[in-house]
N, C-alpha and C positions, 0 to 999 in steps of 0.2 A: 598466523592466528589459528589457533586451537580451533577445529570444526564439532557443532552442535550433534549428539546423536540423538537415537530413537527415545534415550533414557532421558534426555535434556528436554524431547517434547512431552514425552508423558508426566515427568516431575513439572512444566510447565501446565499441561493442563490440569492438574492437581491444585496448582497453587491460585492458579484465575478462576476455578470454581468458585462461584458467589461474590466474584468482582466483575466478570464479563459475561453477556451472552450467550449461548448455545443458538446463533440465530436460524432462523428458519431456512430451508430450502424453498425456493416457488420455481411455478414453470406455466407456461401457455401455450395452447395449440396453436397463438398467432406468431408466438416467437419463436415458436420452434422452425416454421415456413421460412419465418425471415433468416435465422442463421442456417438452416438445408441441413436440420439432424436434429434428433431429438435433445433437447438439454435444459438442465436445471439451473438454479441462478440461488448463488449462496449470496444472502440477503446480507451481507458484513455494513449494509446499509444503516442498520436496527440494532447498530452494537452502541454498547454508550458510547459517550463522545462523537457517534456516525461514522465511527471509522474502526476499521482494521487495527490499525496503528497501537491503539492501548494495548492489545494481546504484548506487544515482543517491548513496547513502554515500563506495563508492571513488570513484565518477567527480568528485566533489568532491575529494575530500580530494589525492587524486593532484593536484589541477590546483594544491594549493598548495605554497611553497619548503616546503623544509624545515624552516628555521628559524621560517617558522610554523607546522605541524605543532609541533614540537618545543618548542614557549611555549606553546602549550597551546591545545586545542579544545571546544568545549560544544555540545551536543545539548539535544534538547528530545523526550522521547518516552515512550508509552507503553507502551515494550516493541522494536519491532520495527527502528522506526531506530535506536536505540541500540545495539541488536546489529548491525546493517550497520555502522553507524561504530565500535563499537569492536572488529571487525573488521579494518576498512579500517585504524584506527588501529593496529592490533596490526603487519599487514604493512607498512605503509609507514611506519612511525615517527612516533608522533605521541602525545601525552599529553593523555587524552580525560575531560574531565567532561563526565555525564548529569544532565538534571533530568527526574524522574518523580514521578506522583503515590504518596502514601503508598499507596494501594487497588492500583497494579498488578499481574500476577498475579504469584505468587510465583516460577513458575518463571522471568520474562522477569528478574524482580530479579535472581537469582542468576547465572543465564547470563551479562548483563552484565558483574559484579561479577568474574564468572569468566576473562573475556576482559582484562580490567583496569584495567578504566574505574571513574572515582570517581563514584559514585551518590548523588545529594541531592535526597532526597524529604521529609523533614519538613517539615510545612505545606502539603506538594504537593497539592492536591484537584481542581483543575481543570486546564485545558489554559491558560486564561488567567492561574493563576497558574504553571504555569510557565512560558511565556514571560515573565512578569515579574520572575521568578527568574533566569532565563538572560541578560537583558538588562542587569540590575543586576552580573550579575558579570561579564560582557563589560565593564561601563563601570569596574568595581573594577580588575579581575587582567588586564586587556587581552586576554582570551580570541579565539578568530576565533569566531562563530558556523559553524557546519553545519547550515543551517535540513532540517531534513527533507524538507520539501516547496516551498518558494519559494525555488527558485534555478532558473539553467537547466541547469548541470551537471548538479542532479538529475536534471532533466525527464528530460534526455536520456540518463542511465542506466535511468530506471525504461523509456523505451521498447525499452530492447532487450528486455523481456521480451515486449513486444507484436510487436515484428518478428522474433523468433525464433518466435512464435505462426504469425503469418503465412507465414512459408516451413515449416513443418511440418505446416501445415496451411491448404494452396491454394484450398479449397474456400470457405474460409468466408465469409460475407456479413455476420457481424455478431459485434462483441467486444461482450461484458459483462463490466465490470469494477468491483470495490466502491472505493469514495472518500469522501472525509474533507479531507485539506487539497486533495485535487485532484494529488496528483505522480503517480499512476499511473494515471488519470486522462488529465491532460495529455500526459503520455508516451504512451499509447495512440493521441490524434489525433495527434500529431508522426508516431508508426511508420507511420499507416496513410495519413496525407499523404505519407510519403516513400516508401511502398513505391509508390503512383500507384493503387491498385485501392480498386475501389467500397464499402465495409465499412463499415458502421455501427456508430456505437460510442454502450456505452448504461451511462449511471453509474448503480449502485446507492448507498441512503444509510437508515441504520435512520430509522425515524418517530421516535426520540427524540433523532435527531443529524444531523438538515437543511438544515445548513448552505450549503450549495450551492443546496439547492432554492428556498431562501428568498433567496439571493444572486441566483441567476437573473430570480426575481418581483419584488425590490425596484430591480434595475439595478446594486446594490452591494456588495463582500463584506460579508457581516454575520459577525458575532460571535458565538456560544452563552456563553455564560453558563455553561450547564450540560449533557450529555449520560449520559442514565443508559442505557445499553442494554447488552446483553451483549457485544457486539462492541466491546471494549475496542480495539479497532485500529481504530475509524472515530469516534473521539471529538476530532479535532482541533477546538478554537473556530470556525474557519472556512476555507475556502479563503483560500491566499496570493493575492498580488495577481495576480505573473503566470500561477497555473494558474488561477486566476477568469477572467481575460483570453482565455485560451486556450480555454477553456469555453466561455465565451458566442460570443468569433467563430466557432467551430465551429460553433455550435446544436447542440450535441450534446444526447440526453434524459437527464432523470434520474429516476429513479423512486426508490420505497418500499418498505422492507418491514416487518414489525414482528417481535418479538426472539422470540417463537415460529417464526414463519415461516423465519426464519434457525437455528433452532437442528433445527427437522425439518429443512432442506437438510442443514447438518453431518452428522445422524446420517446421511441417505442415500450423501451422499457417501463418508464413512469405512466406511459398510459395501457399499457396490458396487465402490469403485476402490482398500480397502484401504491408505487412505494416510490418515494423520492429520491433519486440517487445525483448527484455530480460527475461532472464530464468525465473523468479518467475513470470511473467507473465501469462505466459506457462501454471502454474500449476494448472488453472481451466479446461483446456482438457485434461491434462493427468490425471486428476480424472476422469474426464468421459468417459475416453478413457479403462480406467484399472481396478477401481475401482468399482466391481462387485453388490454391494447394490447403486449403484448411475446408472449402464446400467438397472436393474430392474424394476427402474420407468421410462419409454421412455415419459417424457411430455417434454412442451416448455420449453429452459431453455436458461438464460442469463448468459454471462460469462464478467468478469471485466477481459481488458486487462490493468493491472497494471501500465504498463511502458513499454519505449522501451532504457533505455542507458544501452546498451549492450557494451561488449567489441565487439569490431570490428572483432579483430582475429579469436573470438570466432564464431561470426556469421558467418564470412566468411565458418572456418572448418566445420561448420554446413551445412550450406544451397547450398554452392558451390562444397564446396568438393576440396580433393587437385588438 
């Protein structure tokens, strides 16, 4: 697969001016304590849709005619690309079906559904079954795929969230960012190779959904089967081909966390910087809250805040309390 350059993010940020966010950076001197260094927190919480995800959605869908937009497009998501693409889909004309798992949270179901996208989730339980859904009606109804995360259009959308990080914040020596198939991720070493400056880039991944980590160990993407963690937005089967690729020639690190660990960060977070975020969110502080060769090096460090459609319930038990 063809890899995204410097020229594929900046004709991306070009094109998502005045469809996407420039979101805010925040930061607190209580959070800073909790992850042991100073750092900033790219608010991708406040993007439309609440998620990431639209940047590398439009940057796809735009690059196609119209008449395939218009025959129809299918996604594969547990929530958050599906909302970027049927977004994308809404503005640039396109007729978008989703495969999600039946367990999704409710509110990302509805949102979808609300944007106007056709949603089929019965039988949906894994990440593996629906790509295997989405590829049988690709080969039925002629659909295009919109893979979420393995393309390079994506890549090269999800990284302008990371190079808009970077020129808002000059200081920084090191991005932590949570991953799952790897598109924001990969977008993040693209940004920080094409900006030319030093900056370490460090993926998070829940202990119940390691896909990456176990891709890196074994030499090849591997597969899950299954991911049970609360951060329903890091449960892709595995990294795609070209953001595994991308991964390993980097050497970039990947670290752990587990679904406690990620759900104290949330509540810190929603209660210091006042902005709603969801679990896989979360999981760039509780790396650096926990994760012992990451408190080692105390430099500036930026953090991608993923997303914020959270179950409601959930935040409430969290942040409120009963």
């Amino acid at each position: 697969m063809i890899r995204p350059t410097a020229d594929d993010v900046a004709a991306a940020q070009d094109a998502l001016a005045g469809h996407v966010r420039w979101t805010p950076v925040l930061g607190s001197e209580q959070l800073d304590e909790t992850a042991g260094c100073p750092v900033v927190f790219k608010a991708e919480s406040l993007q439309v849709t609440g998620s990431f995800k639209v940047r590398g959605a439009f940057n796809r869908i735009r690059t196609l005619p119209e008449e395939v937009r218009r025959a129809g497009l299918i996604t594969v998501s547990a929530g958050n690309a599906a909302l970027g693409a049927a977004y994308a889909a809404r503005v640039l004309g396109g007729r978008l079906t989703v495969v999600m798992p039946e367990h999704a949270v409710p509110e990302k179901l509805s949102a979808v559904r609300a944007l106007g996208a056709t949603v089929i989730c019965e039988g949906i339980h894994t990440g593996q079954d629906a790509f295997g859904a989405a590829a049988a009606l690709v080969a039925r109804d002629g659909l295009t795929m919109v893979h979420p995360f393995d393309d390079p259009m994506v890549v090269a959308g999800a990284a302008t969230a990371t190079a808009e990080l970077l020129r808002d914040a000059p200081d920084i020596r090191r991005v932590v960012v949570p991953c799952s198939g790897g598109g924001l991720l990969s977008g993040a070493i693209l940004a920080v190779a094409a900006s030319g400056r030093t900056v370490d880039v460090v993926g998070v991944q829940p202990d119940a959904a390691d896909a990456i980590v176990q891709s890196l160990a074994t030499g090849m993407a591997v597969r899950l089967d299954h991911a049970d963690t609360v951060a329903d937005g890091l449960t892709a089967p595995g990294p795609g081909e070209l953001n595994f690729a991308m991964i390993r020639d980097a050497g970039v690190r990947i670290v752990t966390v587990s679904d406690p660990q990620i759900l104290d960060a949330m509540t810190a977070v929603v209660r210091s910087l006042r902005v709603v975020i969801e679990p896989s969110a979360a999981a760039g502080l509780a790396a650096l809250a926990s994760v012992a060769a990451l408190r080692q090096d105390v430099v500036p460090t930026g953090v991608v805040l993923s997303g914020s459609n959270v179950n409601w319930q959930l935040l409430a038990d969290r942040v409120v309390g009963p």
